[in-house]
C-alpha positions in Angstrom: -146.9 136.4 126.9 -146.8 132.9 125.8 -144.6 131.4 123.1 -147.6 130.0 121.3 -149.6 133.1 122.2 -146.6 135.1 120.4 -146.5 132.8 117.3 -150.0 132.5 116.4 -150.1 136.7 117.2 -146.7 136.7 114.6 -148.5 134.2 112.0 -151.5 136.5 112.3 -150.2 139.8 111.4 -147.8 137.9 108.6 -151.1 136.5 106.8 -152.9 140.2 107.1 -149.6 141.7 106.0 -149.4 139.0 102.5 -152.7 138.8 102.0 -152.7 142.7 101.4 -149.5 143.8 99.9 -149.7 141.1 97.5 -153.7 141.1 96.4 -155.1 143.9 97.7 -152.2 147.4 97.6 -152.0 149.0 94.3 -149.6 151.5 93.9 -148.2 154.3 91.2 -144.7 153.4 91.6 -142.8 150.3 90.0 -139.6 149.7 91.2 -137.7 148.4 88.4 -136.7 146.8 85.5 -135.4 143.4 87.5 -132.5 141.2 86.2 -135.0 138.4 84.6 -137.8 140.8 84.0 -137.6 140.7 80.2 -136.7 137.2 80.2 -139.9 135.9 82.3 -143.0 138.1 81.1 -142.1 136.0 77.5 -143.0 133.3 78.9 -146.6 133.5 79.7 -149.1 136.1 81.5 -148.1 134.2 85.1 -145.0 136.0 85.3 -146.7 139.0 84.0 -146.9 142.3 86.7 -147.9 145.6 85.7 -145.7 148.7 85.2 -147.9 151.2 84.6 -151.1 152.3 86.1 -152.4 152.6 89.5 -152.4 148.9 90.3 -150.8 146.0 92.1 -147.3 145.6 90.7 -147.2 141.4 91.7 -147.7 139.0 89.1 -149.5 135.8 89.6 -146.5 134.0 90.4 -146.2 135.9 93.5 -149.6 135.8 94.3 -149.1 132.2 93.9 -145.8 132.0 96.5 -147.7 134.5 99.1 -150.5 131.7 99.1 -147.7 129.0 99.6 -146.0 131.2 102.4 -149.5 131.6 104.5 -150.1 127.4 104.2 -146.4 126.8 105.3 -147.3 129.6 108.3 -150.2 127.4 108.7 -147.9 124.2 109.1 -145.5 126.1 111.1 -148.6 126.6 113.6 -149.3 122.9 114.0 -145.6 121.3 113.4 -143.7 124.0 115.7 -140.9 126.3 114.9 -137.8 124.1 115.4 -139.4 121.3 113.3 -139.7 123.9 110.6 -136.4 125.6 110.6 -134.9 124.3 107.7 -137.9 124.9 105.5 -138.4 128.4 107.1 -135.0 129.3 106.2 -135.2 127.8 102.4 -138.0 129.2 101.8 -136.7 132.8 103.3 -133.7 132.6 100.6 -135.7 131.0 97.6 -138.4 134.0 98.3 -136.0 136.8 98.3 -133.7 135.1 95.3 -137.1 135.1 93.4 -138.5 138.3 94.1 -134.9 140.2 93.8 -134.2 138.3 90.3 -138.2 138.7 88.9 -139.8 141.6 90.5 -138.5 144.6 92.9 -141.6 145.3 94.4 -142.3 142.5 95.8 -138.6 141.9 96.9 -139.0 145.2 98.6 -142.6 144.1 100.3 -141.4 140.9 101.7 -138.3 142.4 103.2 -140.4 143.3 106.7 -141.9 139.5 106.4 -138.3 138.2 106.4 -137.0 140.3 109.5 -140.2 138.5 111.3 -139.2 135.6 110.0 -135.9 135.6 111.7 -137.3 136.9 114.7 -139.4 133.8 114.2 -136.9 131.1 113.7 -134.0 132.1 116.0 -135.6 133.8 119.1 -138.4 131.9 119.4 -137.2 128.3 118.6 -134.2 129.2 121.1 -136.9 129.7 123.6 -139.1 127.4 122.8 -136.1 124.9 123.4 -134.9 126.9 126.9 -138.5 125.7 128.0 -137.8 122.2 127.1 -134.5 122.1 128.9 -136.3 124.4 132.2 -138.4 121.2 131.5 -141.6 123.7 131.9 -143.5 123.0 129.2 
């Protein structure tokens, strides 16, 4: 299959993936307390997620970063993968700092998103840059 066959496939699946673990999956089960829990639910109904009920544990804040993720998917598209390593990789980290720190749910759905990810950014860039030296592009 096609490197940019595979990728836009990849980006697909990842956007499906966001777009319903973070608005649409509602679940009984909160994973939890997290380290800064306490700290950021005082500050404002943003960092709020629910704990209780049958509903989606993600707070708006992470609704917020999934959007963020799918746009910088979006870039990744037209830019390519090697020009987007760096940020791929930050944004990996920041995302699972974040999510580990303010909510365990959500660190636990991204965790499938981030092993893509590094599918993403090593074997594909590596082959997208064995094409450019087989000078077959």
């Amino acid at each position: 299959m096609d490197v940019t066959l595979t990728l836009l496939l990849i980006t697909c699946i990842e956007w499906l993936y966001l777009i319903y673990m973070f608005f649409i999956f509602k679940t009984h089960y909160y994973i939890g307390p997290s380290i800064l829990e306490s700290y950021m639910t005082k500050m404002g109904s943003f960092f709020i997620h629910h704990t209780g009920r049958y509903e989606s544990k993600i707070c708006d804040l992470g609704r917020a970063l999934a959007i963020v993720a799918i746009l910088l998917s979006v870039v990744r598209l037209y830019v390519g993968v090697a020009e987007c390593y760096s940020w791929t990789i930050f944004f990996i980290i920041f995302s699972l700092v974040l999510a580990s720190l303010l909510n365990l749910n959500a660190f636990i759905y991204i965790i499938p998103l981030v092993c893509i990810e590094l599918y993403v950014v090593f074997f594909i860039k590596n082959n997208i840059v064995f094409i450019i030296n087989d000078h077959r592009i």
